[in-house]
C-alpha positions as a Python dict, from the first residue, in 0.01 Angstrom:
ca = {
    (1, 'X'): (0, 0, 0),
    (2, 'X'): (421, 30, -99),
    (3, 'X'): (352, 428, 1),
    (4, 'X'): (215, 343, 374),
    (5, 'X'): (484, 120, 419),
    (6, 'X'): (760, 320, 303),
    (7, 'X'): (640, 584, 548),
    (8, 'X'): (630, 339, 811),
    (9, 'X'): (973, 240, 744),
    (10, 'X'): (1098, 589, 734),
    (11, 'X'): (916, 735, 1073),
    (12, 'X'): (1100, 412, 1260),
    (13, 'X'): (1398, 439, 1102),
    (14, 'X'): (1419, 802, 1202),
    (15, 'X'): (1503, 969, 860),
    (16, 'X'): (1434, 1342, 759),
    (17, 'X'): (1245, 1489, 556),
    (18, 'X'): (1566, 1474, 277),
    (19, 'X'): (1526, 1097, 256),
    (20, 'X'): (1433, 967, -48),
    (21, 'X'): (1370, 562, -198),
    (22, 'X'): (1649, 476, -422),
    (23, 'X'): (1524, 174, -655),
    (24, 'X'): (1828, 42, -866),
    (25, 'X'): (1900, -289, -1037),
    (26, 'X'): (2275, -464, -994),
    (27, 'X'): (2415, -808, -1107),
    (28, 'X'): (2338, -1069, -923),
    (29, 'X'): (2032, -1342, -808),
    (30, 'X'): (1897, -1670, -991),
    (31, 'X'): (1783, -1434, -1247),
    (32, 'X'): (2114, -1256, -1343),
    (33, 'X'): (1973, -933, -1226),
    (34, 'X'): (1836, -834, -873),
    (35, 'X'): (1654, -530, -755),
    (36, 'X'): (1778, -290, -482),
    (37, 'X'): (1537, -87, -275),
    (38, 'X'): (1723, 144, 38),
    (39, 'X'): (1706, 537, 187),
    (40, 'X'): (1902, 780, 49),
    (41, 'X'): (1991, 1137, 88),
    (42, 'X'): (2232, 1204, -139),
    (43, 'X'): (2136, 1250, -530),
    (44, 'X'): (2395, 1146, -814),
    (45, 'X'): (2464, 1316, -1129),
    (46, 'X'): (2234, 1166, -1388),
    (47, 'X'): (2003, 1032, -1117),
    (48, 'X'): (1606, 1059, -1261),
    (49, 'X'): (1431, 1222, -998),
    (50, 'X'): (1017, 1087, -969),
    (51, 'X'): (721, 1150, -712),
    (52, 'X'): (461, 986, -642),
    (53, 'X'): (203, 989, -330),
    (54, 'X'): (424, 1220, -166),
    (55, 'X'): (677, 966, -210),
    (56, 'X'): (1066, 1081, -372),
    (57, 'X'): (1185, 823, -581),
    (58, 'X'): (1524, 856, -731),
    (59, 'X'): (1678, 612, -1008),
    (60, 'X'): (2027, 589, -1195),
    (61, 'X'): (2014, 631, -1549),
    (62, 'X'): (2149, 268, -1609),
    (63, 'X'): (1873, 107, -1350),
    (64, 'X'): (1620, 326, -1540),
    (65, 'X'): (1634, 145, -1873),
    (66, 'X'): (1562, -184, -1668),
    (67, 'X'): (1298, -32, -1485),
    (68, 'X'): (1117, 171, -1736),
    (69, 'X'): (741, 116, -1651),
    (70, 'X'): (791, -92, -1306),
    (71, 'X'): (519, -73, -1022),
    (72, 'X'): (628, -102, -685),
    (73, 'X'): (353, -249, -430),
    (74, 'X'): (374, -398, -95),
    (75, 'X'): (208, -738, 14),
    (76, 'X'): (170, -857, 346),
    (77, 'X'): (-16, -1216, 270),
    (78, 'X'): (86, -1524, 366),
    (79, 'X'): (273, -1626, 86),
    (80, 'X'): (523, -1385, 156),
    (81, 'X'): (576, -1046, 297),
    (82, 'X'): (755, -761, 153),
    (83, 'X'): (804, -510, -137),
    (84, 'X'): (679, -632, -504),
    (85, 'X'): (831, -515, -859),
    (86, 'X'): (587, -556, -1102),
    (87, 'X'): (802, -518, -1421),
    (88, 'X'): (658, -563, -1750),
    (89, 'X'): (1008, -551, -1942),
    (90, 'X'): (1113, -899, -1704),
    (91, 'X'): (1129, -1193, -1929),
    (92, 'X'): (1166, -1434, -1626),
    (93, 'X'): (1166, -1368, -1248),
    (94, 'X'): (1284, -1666, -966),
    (95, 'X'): (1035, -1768, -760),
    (96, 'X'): (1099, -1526, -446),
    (97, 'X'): (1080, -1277, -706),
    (98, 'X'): (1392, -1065, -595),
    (99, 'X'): (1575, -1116, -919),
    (100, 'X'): (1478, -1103, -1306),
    (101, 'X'): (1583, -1106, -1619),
    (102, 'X'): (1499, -923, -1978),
}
């Protein structure tokens, strides 16, 4: 369902066909650590490049040891609306699950 979406998102927000999803992880939230989720179209040196369902995914190195393993999925229920991480290397995650911690 996060694939649909994220083509959704891109056809509205007009990007081209060089946009990618960055996924990243800063300081920051309840948790200590909070998850970042935007377009790109610029790669980095040492970015991890990943596809999947036609989707380009692109990662920092440093976000990638946090991240190793992560599912990204997209719920629209009523307990909330909005992207998911499903991280299995999160100890503990606040309750709006936008931060974590390992």
């Amino acid at each position: 369902m996060a694939e649909a979406h994220i083509h959704d998102l891109m056809i509205s927000e007009k990007r081209g066909s060089d946009s990618f999803v960055r996924v990243g992880v800063k300081g920051g939230g309840c948790s200590g650590l909070e998850y970042q989720l935007v377009f790109d179209n610029t790669e980095k040196e040492g970015d991890q490049v990943f596809e999947d369902k036609g989707i380009k995914v692109v990662v920092d190195m440093k976000s990638l040891l946090y991240l190793y393993g992560t599912e990204l999925d997209y719920t629209g229920g009523l307990n909330g609306k909005g992207f998911v991480f499903n991280n299995p290397n999160a100890t503990r995650t606040c309750s709006c699950g936008e931060s974590f911690a390992v």
